[in-house]
TIBAMI-647943 format. One line per field, with one value per residue (C-alpha): residue number from 1; residue in one letter; y, x, z. Coordinates in steps of 0.5 Angstrom, whole numbers. Example, Ala and Ser with C-alpha at 12.3 -4.5 7.8 and 13.67 -1.06 7.14 Angstrom:
seq (1, 2) .
type (A, S) .
c2 (-9, -2) .
c1 (25, 27) .
c3 (16, 14) .
This chain:
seq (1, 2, 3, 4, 5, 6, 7, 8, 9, 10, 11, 12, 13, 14, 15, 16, 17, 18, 19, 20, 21, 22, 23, 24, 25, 26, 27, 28, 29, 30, 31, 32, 33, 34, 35, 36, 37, 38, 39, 40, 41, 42, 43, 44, 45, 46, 47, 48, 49, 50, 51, 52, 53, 54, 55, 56, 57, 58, 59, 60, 61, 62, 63, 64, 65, 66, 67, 68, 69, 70, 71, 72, 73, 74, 75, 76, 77, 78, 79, 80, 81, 82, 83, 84, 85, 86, 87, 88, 89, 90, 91, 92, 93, 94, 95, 96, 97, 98, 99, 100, 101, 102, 103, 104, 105, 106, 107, 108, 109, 110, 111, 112, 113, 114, 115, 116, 117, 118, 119, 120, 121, 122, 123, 124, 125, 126, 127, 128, 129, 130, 131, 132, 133, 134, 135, 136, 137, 138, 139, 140, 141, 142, 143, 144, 145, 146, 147, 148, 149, 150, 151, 152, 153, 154, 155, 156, 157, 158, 159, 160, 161, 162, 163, 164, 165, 166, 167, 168, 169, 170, 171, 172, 173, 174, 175, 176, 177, 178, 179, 180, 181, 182, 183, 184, 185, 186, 187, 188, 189, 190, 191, 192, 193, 194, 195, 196, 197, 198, 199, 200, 201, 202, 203, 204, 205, 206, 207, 208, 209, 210, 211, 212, 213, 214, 215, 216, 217, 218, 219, 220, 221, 222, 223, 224, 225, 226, 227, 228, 229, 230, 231, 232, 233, 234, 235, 236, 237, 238, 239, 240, 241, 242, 243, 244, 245, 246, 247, 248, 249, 250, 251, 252, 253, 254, 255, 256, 257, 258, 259, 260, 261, 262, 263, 264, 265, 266, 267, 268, 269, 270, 271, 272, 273, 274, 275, 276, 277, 278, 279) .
type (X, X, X, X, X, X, X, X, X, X, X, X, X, X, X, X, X, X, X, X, X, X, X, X, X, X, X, X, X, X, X, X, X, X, X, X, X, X, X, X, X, X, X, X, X, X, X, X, X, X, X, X, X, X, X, X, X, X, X, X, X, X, X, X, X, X, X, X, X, X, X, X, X, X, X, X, X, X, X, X, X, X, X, X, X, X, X, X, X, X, X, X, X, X, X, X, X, X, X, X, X, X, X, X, X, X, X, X, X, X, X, X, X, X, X, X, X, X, X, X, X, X, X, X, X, X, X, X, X, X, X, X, X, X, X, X, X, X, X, X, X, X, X, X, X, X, X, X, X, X, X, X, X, X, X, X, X, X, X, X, X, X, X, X, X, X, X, X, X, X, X, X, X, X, X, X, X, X, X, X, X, X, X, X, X, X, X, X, X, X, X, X, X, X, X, X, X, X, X, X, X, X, X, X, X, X, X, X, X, X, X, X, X, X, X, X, X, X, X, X, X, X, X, X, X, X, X, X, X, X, X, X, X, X, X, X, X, X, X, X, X, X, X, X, X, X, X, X, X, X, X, X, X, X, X, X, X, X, X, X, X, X, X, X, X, X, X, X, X, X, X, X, X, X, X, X, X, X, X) .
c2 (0, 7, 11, 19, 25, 30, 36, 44, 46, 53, 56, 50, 53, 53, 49, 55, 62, 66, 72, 66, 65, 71, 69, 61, 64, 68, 62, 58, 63, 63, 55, 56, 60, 55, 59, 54, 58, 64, 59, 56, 63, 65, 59, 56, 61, 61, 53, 54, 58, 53, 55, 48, 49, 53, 46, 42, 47, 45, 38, 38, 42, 37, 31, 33, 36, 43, 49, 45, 39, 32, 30, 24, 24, 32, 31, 26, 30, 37, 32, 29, 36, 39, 32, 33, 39, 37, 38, 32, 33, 32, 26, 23, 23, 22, 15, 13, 16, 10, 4, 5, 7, 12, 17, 12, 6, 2, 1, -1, 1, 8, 8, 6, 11, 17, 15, 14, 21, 23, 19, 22, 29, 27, 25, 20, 18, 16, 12, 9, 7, 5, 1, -4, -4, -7, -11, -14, -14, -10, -6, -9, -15, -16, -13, -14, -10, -4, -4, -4, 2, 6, 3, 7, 14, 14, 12, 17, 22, 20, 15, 11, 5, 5, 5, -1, -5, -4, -7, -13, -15, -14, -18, -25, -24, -22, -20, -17, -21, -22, -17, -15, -10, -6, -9, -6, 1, 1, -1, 3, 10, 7, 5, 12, 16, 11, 6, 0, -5, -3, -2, -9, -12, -8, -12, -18, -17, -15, -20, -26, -22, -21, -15, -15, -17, -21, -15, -18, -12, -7, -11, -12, -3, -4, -9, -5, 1, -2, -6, 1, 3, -3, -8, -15, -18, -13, -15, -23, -23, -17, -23, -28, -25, -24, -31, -34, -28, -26, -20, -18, -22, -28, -24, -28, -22, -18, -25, -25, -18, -17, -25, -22, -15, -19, -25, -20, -17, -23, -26, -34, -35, -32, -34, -41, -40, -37, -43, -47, -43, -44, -38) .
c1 (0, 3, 3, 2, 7, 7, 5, 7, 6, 4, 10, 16, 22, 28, 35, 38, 37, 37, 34, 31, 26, 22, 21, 20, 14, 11, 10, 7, 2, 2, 1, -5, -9, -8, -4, 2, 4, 6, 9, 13, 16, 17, 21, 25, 31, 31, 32, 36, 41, 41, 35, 32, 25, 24, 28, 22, 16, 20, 19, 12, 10, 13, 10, 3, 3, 1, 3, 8, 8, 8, 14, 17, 25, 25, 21, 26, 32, 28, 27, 34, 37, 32, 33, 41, 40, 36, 28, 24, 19, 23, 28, 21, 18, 25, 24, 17, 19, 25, 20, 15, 19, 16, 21, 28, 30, 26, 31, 28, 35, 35, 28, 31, 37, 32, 27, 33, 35, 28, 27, 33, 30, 24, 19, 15, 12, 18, 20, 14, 15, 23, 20, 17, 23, 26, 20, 20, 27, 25, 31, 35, 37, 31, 32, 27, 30, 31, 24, 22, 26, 23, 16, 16, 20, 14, 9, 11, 10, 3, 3, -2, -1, 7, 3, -1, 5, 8, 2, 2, 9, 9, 2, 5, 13, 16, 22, 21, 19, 12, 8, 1, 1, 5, 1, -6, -2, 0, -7, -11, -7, -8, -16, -18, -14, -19, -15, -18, -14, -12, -19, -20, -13, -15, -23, -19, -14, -21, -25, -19, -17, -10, -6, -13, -19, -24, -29, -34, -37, -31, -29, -36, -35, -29, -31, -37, -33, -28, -34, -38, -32, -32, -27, -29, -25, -28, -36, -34, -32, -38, -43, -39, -40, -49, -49, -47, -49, -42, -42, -49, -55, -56, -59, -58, -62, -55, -51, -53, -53, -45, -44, -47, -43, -37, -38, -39, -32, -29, -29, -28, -31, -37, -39, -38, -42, -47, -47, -48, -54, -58, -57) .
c3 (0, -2, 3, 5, 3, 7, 5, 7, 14, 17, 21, 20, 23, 17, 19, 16, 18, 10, 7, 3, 9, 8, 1, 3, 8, 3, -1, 4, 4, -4, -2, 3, -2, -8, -12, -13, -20, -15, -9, -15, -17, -9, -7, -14, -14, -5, -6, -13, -7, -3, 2, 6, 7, -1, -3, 1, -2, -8, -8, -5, -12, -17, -13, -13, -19, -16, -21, -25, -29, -23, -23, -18, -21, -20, -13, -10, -12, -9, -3, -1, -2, 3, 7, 7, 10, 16, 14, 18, 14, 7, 11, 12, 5, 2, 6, 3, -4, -4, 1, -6, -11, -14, -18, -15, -15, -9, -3, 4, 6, 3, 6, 13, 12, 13, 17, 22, 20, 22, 28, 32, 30, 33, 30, 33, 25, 23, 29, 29, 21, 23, 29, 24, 21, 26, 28, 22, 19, 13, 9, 16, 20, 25, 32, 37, 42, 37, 36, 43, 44, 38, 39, 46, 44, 40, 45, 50, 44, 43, 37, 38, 33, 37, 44, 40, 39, 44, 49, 44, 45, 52, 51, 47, 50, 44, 44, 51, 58, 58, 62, 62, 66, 62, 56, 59, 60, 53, 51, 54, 52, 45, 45, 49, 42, 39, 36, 34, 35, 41, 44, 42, 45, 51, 51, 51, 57, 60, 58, 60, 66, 64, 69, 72, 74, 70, 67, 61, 62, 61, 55, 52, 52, 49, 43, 42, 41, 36, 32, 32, 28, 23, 26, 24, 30, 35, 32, 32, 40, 42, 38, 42, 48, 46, 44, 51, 55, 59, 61, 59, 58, 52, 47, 40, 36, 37, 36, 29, 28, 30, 26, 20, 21, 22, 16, 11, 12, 12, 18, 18, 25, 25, 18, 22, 27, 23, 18, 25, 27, 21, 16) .
């Protein structure tokens, strides 16, 4: 799946400190208001002398095609010479533009290169993204250890799907030592953001009392939440708890309605089960 580019911010600080500042800032004004031809006249001569930012509003042009002729191969070299110079946003794109190949030559170790470069500035989508990298050993040799450490910088920063990784391997014990309370922390931090997963994987750990007290009610709230948003699991398990009356009463109405809500996403179980209930 290719993923989303960023695009211009609103008061982003340049690495540099150059007359081009004032130009580059005058564009983004020109960007805000969809003038693209005028951004282009603002920051095309500041990043031709080298200023960063003009560079990264430069390639954000030729990536989306806006006032000029979409051009990814032009857009990756705007990107890299904005990203050498240090520009979070320009690093982090420069890194997707390499995982899906678009205007370079795909290279998950180039994409890893600058995601790490971002990640040591800060930047908690980037940690997260090298922290899968890790986790899984794309574009490097697997480290579980790695991923720990970059799935919680980017936890304590606030990243929701980080906070859900990182419950779940405290959950299952991989490549940490198994610790539920700490799963349940992480959890619940990720499912109050409204993370899906998390609110699921919390239900769970409610449901099946693990880093506290058995509480099929709290875990029916929290598969409710997750299968009101669609999740196929979350709607499976709220349909289990309906069908054998934990944590609420027997209600085979609303065990078909969440199966049949379930089985049409694809959930094996619940078109199981709704085959054994005569539908």
């Amino acid at each position: 799946m290719l993923s989303a580019r960023r695009s211009i911010t609103q008061g982003a600080e340049p690495c540099t400190t150059e007359a081009g500042d004032s130009a580059y800032n005058q564009g983004v004004a020109a960007y805000g208001r969809r003038a693209y031809d005028e951004a282009y006249r603002c920051w095309s001569e500041p990043a031709e002398r080298g200023h960063d930012l003009s560079q990264y509003g430069m390639a954000v042009l030729y990536d989306r095609g806006e006032g000029v002729t979409r051009n990814f191969a032009l857009a990756a070299d705007w990107y890299r010479r904005a990203a050498e110079q240090g520009v979070v946003d320009a690093q982090y794109n420069l890194a997707l533009l390499y995982n899906d190949g678009i205007g370079v030559r795909a290279s998950r170790s180039q994409a890893v290169r600058w995601l790490s470069e971002a990640a040591n500035q800060g930047d908690a989508e980037s940690q997260y993204r090298l922290a899968r990298c890790h986790d899984q050993g794309l574009g490097l040799e697997r480290n579980r250890a790695l991923a720990v450490d970059w799935y919680t910088r980017a936890a304590e920063q606030g990243h929701a799907a980080a906070r859900n990784c990182l419950g779940d391997m405290y959950r299952t014990g991989d490549g940490v030592t198994r610790d539920y309370a700490r799963a349940l922390h992480w959890f619940t931090l990720a499912a109050r953001q409204g993370y899906g997963y998390a609110q699921v994987n919390l239900g769970y750990l409610y449901d099946q009392g693990l880093g506290v007290s058995p509480d099929p009610q709290e875990a029916i709230n929290w598969y409710r939440e997750a299968a009101l948003h669609g999740d196929p699991v979350a709607q499976y398990n709220l349909a289990e708890m309906f069908r054998i009356g934990r944590g609420t009463e027997q209600d085979q109405q609303q065990a078909t309605r969440w199966y049949r809500k379930a089985a049409a996403q694809g959930h094996p179980g619940a078109a199981r089960r709704l085959r054994r209930m005569g539908y």
